[in-house]
C-alpha positions as CSV (number, residue, x, y, z in Angstrom):
1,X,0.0,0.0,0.0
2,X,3.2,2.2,0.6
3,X,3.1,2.8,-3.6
4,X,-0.5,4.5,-3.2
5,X,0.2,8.4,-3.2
6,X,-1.7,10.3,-0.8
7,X,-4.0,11.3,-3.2
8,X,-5.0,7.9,-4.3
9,X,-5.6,7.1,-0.8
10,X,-8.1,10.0,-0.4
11,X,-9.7,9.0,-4.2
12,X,-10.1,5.2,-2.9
13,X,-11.4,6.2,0.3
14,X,-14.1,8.3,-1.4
15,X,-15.0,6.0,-3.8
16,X,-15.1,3.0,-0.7
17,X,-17.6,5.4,0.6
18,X,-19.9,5.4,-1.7
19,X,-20.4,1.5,-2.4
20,X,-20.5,1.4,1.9
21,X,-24.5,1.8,1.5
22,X,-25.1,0.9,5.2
23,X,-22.2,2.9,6.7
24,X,-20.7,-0.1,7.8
25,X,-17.2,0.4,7.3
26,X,-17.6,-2.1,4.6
27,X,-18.7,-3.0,0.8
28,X,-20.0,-5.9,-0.9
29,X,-17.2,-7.7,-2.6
30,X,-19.7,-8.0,-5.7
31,X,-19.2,-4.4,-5.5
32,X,-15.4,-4.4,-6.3
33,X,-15.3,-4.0,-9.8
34,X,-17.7,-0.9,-9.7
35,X,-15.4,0.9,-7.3
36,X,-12.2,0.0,-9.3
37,X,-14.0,1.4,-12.3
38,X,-15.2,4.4,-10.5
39,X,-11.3,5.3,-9.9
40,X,-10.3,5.4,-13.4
41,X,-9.4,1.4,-13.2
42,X,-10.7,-0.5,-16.1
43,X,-10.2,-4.5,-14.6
44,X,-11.2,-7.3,-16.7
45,X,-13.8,-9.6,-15.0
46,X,-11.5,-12.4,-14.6
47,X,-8.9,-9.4,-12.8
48,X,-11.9,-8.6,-10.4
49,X,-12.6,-12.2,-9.7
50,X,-9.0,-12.9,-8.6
51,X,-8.7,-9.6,-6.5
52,X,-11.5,-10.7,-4.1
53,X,-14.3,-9.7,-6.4
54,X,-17.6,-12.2,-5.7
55,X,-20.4,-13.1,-8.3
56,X,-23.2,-13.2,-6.1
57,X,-24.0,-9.9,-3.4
58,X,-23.8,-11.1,0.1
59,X,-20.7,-13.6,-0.3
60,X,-18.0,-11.5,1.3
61,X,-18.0,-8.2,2.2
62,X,-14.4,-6.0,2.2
63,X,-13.3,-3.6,4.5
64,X,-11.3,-0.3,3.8
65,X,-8.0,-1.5,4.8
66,X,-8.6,-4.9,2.6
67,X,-9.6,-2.5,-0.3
68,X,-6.8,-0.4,-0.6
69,X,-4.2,-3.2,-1.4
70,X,-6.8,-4.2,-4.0
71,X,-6.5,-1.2,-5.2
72,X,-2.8,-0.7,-5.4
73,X,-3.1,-3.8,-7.4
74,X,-5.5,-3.0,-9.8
75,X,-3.6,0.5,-10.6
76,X,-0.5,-1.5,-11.2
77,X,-2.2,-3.9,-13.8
78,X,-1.3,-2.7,-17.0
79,X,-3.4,-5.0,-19.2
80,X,-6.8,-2.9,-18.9
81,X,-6.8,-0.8,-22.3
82,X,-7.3,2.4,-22.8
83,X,-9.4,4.9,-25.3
84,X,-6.5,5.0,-27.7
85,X,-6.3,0.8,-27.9
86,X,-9.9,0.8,-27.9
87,X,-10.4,3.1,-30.9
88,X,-8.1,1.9,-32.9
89,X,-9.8,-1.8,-32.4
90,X,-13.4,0.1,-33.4
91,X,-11.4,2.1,-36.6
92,X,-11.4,-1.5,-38.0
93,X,-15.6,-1.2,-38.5
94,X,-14.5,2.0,-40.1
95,X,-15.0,1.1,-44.1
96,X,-14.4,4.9,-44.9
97,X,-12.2,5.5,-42.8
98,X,-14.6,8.9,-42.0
99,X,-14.8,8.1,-38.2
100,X,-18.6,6.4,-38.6
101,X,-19.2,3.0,-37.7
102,X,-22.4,1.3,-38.2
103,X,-25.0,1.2,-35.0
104,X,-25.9,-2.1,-35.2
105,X,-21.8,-3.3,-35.7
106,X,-21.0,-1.3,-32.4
107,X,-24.2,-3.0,-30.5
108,X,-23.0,-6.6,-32.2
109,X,-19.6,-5.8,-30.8
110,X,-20.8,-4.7,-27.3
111,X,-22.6,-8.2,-27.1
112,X,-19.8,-10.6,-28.8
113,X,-16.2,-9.5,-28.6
114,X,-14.1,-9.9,-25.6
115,X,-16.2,-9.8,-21.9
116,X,-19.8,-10.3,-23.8
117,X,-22.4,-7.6,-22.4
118,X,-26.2,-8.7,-21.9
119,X,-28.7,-7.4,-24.5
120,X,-30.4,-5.3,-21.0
121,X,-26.6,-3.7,-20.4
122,X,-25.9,-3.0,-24.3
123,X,-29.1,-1.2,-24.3
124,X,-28.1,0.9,-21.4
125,X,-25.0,1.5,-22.7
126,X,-26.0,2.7,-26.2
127,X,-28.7,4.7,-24.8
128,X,-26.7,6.7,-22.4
129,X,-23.6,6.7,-24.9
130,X,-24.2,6.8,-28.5
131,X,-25.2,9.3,-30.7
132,X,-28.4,9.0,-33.0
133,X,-27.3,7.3,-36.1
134,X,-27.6,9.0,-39.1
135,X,-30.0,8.1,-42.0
136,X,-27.5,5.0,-43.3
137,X,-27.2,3.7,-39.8
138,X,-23.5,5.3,-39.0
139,X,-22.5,7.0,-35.6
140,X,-19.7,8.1,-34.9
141,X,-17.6,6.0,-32.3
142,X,-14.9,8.7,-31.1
143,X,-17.6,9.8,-28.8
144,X,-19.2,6.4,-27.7
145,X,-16.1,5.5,-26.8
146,X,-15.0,8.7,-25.1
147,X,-18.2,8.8,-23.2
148,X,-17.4,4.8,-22.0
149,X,-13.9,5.7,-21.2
150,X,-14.4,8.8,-19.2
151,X,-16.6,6.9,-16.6
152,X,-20.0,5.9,-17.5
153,X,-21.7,3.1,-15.4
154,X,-24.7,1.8,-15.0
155,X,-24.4,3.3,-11.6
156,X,-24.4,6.5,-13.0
157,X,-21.0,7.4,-11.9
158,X,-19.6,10.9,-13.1
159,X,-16.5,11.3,-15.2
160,X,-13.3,11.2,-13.2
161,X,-12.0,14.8,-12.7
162,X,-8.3,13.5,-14.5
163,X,-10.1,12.7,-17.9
164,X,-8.6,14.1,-21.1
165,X,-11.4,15.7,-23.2
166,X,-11.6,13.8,-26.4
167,X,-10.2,15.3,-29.4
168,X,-11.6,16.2,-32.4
């Protein structure tokens, strides 16, 4: 824990608070993932399952001082992505190469490539998310992904103050 900054400390404990819905000093270990995400992490679900993470709510519940070496792991894990590998992965749907993706290929993505969404968490996604598609069925996917990068959740979690605004 000695490699968190001060900073990260206060950001984790913050975040902590928020998932602690009963003031208990605790959070559900089901919860883990959410609050990783809410500090700029982005872990994989297999990552979340082998930091503590449960499936079920109710299993284990995780105390402050358990979370922050969880924590310090998760910032250290350097296989999580970012908006830059993530565009270029969605410029491959780009035919024109004019920034537009089809709608339905990003929704088809969102539910079969890599950590598979459900069909009720794709539909949350797009509609918080993407932009109306235009008359041939194109968005543009700079924003989507900006928007999915910079903190959306289905918690409704706010964009992380450190975010870099997308560029144009």
């Amino acid at each position: 824990m000695s490699d968190l900054s001060k900073n990260d400390i206060e950001r984790a404990t913050f975040a902590f608070s928020i998932y602690d819905f009963d003031g208990s000093g605790k959070i559900d270990a089901f919860n883990l993932g959410d609050v990783l995400r809410a500090l700029n992490s982005n872990p994989t679900l297999a990552t979340i399952e082998k930091l503590g993470g449960t499936k079920k709510k109710g299993e284990k519940q995780l105390s402050l001082e358990e979370f922050l070496p969880i924590y310090s792991q998760a910032k250290k894990d350097k296989d999580q992505g970012c908006y830059e590998d993530f565009l270029e992965c969605l410029k491959l749907y780009d035919k024109n190469e004019n920034g537009l993706m089809l709608g339905a290929e990003l929704t088809h993505t969102l539910l079969a490539l890599g950590e598979k969404l459900e069909d009720k968490e794709v539909e949350e996604v797009v509609k918080d998310c993407m932009d109306p598609e235009d008359d041939d069925g194109m968005i543009p996917y700079a924003p989507f992904l900006r928007k999915m990068c910079d903190g959306w959740s289905k918690k409704g979690a706010a964009a992380p103050a450190d975010a870099e605004p997308a560029e144009a």
